[in-house]
C-alpha positions as CSV (number, residue, x, y, z in Angstrom):
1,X,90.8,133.3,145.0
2,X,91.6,130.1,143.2
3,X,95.2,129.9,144.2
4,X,93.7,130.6,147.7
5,X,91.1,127.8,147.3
6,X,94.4,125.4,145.8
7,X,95.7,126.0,149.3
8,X,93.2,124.7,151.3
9,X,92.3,121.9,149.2
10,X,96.5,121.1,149.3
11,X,96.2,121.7,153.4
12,X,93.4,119.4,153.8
13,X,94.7,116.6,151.8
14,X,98.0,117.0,153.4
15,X,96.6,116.6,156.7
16,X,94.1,113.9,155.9
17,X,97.7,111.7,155.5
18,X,96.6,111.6,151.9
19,X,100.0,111.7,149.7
20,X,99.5,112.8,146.3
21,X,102.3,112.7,143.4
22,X,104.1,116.6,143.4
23,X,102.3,118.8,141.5
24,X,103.3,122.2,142.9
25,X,100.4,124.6,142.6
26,X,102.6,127.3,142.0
27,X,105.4,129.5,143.3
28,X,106.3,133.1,144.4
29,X,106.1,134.3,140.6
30,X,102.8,132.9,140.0
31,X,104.9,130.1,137.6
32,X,103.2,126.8,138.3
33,X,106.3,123.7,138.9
34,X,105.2,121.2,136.1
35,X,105.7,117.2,137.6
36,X,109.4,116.7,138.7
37,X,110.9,113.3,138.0
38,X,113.8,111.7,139.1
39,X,116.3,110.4,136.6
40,X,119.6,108.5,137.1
41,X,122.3,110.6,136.9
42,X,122.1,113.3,134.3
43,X,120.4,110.2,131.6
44,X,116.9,109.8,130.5
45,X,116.5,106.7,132.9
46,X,113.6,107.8,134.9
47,X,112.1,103.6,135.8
48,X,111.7,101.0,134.1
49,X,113.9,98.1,132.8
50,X,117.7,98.6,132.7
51,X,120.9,96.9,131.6
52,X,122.5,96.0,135.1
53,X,126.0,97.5,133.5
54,X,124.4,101.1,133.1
55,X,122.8,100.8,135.9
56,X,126.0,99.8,138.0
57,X,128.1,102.9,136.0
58,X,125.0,105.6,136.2
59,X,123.9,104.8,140.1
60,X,127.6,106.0,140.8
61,X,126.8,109.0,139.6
62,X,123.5,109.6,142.3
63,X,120.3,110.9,140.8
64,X,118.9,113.8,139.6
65,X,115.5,115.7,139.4
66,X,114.1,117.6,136.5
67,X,110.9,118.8,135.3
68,X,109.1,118.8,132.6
69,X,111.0,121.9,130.9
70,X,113.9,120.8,131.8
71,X,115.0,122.7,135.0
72,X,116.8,120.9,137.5
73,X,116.6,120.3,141.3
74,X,119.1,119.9,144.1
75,X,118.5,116.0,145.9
76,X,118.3,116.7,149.3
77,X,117.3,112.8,150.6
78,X,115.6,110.4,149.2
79,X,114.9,106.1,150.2
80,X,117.0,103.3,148.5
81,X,115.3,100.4,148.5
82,X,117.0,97.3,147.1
83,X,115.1,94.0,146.1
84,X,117.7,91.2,145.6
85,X,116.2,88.0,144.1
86,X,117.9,84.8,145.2
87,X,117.6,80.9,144.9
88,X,116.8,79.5,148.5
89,X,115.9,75.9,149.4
90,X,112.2,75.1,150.7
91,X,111.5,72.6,153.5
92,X,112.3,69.2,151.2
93,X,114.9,71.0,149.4
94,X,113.3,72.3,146.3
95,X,114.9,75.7,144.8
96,X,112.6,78.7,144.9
97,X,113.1,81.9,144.1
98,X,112.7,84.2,146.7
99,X,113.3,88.6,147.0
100,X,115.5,90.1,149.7
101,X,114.4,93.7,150.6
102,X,117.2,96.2,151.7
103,X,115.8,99.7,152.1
104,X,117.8,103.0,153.6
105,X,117.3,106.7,153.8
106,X,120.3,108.2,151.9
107,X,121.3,112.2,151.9
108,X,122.4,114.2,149.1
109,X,122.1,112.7,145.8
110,X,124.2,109.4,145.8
111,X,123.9,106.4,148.0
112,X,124.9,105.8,151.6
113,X,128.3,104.0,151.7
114,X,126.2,100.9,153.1
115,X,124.8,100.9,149.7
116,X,127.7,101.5,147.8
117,X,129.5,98.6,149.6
118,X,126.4,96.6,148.8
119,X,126.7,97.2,145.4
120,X,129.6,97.9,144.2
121,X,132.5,96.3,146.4
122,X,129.8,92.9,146.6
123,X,129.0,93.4,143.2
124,X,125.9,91.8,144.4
125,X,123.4,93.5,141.7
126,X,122.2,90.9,138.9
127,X,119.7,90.5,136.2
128,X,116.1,90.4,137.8
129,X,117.1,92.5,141.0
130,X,114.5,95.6,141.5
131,X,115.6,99.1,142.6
132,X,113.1,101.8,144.6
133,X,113.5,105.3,144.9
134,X,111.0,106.7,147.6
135,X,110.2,109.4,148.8
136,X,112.7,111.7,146.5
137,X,113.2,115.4,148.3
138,X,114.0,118.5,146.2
139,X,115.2,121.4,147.2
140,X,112.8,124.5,145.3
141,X,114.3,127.7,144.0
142,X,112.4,129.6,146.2
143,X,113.3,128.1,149.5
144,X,112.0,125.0,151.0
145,X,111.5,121.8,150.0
146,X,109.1,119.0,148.0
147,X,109.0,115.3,147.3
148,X,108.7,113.6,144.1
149,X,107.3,111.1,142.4
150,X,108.9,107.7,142.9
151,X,110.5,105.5,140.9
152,X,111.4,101.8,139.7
153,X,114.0,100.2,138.1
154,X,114.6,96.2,137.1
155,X,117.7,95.6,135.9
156,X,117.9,93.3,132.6
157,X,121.1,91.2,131.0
């Protein structure tokens, strides 16, 4: 009755447009999915501040998804979303800081070639940039699929 009850409550939410973080009330075998969070690469980087050289070697490497006893899951999609802080002039030429936003739906687990141009042939990344994954889908054991949390990364000296 309860697992019933979880479904309707789950239904109505869904279709209220309300998006909660996954939680996965549970699966075939009755094993409830504990939180899934995305990491980069196969590291303990799930958000957060990071060194702008491990995050240029580990975002080569796409991301991965794990829960919380350590099973992974297949990246089926997720958003990139790149903030790029640059110097621009105002109207009587004063510097100010101001933050480009680049944002792209990428399949699989790495980024687009867009992206990896971007970063990596540009080598545009720097200290104080900000990095978004959205909107993370998982492919489940079972069949089918679920998004994740999302995550945040600024990258440090």
């Amino acid at each position: 009755m309860k697992k019933g009850l979880s479904y309707i409550v789950a239904s109505a939410l869904f279709l209220s447009g309300i998006l909660v973080p996954v939680h996965a009330i549970g699966d075939k075998k009755g094993k409830g999915i504990s939180s899934i969070t995305p990491y980069l690469s196969n590291s303990g980087f799930s958000g957060g501040l990071i060194p702008k050289k491990v995050f240029d070697s580990l975002i080569k490497q796409g991301i991965t998804a794990r829960d919380s006893s350590g099973m992974t899951y297949k990246v089926v999609e997720f958003t990139f979303g790149y903030g790029e802080r640059n110097i621009y002039e105002d109207s009587v030429g004063r510097p100010t800081i101001l933050t480009d936003y680049f944002s792209e739906i990428c399949h699989g687990d790495t980024l687009s070639t867009t992206f990896k141009n971007f970063i990596f042939k540009d080598n545009r990344s720097k200290h104080g940039d900000t990095v978004y994954f959205d909107k993370i889908r998982v492919a489940l054991p079972e069949g089918g699929t679920i998004i994740t949390k999302s995550t945040r990364f600024v990258l440090t000296k």
